[in-house]
N, C-alpha and C positions, 0 to 999 in steps of 0.2 A: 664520309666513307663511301656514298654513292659516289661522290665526284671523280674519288680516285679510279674505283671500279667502272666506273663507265671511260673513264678516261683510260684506262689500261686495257682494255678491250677494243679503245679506236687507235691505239697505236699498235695492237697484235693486229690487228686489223690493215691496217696501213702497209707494215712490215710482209706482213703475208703477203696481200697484193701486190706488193714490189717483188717480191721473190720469185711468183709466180706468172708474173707478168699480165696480172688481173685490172688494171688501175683502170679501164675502164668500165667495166662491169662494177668496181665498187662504187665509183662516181654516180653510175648509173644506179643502183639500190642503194645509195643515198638519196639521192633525190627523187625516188620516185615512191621511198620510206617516208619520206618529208612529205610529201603528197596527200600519200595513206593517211597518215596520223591526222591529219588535218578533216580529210573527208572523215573518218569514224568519229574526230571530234562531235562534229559537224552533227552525223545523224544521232550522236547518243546528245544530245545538246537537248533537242526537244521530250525526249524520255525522261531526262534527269531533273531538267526544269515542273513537267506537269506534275511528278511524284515528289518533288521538293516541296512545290508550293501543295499537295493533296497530305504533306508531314505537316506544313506549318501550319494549316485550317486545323489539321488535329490536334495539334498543338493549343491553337484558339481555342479549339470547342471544346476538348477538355478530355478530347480519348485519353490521350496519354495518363492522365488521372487516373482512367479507369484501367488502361491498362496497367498502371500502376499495383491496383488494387490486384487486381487478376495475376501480374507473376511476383506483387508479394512475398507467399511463402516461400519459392524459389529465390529472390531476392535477397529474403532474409535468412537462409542459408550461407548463400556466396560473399552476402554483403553483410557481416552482422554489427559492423560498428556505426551502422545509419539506423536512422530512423522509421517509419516507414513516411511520412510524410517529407521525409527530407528531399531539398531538390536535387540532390544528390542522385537519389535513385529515379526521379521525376527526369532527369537528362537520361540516366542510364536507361530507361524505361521507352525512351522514344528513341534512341540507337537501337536498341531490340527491333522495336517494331521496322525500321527503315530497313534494317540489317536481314529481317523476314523477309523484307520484300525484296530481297537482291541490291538495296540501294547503298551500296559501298561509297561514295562519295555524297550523300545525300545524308548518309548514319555520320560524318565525319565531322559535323558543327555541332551536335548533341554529344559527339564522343568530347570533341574540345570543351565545352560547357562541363560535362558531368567530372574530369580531368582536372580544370580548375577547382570546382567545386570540394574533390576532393583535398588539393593541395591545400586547398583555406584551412583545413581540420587534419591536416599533418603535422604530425609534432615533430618529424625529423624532414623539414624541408628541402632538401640535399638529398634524402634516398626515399624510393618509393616504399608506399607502405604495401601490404594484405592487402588490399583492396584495388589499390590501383593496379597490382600486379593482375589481381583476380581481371579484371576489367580488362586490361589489355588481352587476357587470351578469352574473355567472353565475345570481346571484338575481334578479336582475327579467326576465330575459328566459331563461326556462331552458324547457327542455322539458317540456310534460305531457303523460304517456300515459293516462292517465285520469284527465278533467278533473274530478273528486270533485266541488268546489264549485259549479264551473257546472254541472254534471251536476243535484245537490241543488236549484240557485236554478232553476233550467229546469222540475223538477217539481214543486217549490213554488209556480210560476208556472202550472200546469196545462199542461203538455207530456209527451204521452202516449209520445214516443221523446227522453228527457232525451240521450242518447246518443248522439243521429245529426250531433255536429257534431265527434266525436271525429277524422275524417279531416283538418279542415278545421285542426282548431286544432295537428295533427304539423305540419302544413305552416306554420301562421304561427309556431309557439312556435320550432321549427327555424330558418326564416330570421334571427327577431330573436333569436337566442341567437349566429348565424353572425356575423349585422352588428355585433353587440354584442361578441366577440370580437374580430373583428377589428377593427373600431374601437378597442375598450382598447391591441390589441395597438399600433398602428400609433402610439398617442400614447403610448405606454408610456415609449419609452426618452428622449425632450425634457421629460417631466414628472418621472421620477426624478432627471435631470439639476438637472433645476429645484429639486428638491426637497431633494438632497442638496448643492446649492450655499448655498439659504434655510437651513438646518442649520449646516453649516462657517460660515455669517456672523455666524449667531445665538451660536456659540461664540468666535468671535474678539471679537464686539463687548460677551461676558460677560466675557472674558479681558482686555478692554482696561477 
């Protein structure tokens, strides 16, 4: 679906600039877009790596354990078909902490891991279940306490207090982490419903 979208916006693109007689200016913020992306690669490259490898020593030494322990009860609210020792929540529990710390690409190997993990203990492996659903908006709309990447892309961009919008984004990451629960929750029990009924039909109609 990206492919299309992206590809449909460089032929309104294209289009426009013939119309307009822009063709060189788009030329030109192509290639100098192409540039861009490469330099910000480039500075968030050493950020992503020291806090990747400051998750995996976690990982070794056994925060994530403890972290474990520590959101628990929260855990076992959102998640109640795991256990608490399950590595299920043991993935989920080190996305959290990455996801605190603004590491959006760093939280994406523990989100892959805890994803699997779940799929193993899905009874209906064709539709997502509770949980996975849960997970997905605990991931995209989670809280960060220190927004690492915005931080990095803010002083790559020449901003001399990378820092100063860290009040602003407690306040937004919170709200959509809140809506985004509750929302999951509130469609939670009509979609399992749904879910585990699409299951029992799919076995009847293999048994028939």
């Amino acid at each position: 679906m990206l492919g299309y979208i992206w590809g449909a916006m460089l032929i309104v693109s294209l289009i426009c600039s013939i119309y307009t007689g822009k063709m060189e200016e788009l030329s030109s913020a192509a290639l100098n877009g192409a540039a861009q992306a490469i330099e910000l690669t480039l500075s968030l490259l050493g950020v992503m790596a020291l806090w990747s490898g400051l998750m995996k020593i976690a990982d070794k030494g056994g925060i994530t354990a403890i972290l474990a322990k520590v959101f628990s009860p929260f855990l076992r609210i959102l998640f109640p078909d795991y256990k608490p020792k399950s590595p299920v929540l043991k993935a989920i529990c080190a996305n959290m902490a990455a996801n605190l710390l603004g590491l959006g690409n760093a939280a994406t190997p523990f989100g892959i891991v805890a994803m699997k993990e779940m799929q193993k203990e899905n009874k209906t492996p064709e539709i997502a279940n509770r949980s996975m659903v849960m997970f997905v908006v605990l991931n995209t709309a989670s809280i960060q306490l220190i927004p690492t990447t915005i931080a990095a892309m803010r002083a790559s961009a020449g901003s001399k207090q990378p820092f100063d919008i860290i009040v602003a984004i407690w306040i937004v990451s919170f709200l959509s982490l809140f809506v985004g629960i509750i929302t999951a929750k509130c469609f939670e029990a009509p979609v399992e419903r749904r879910r585990l009924h699409s299951n029992r039909g799919g076995k009847n109609g293999n048994n028939r």
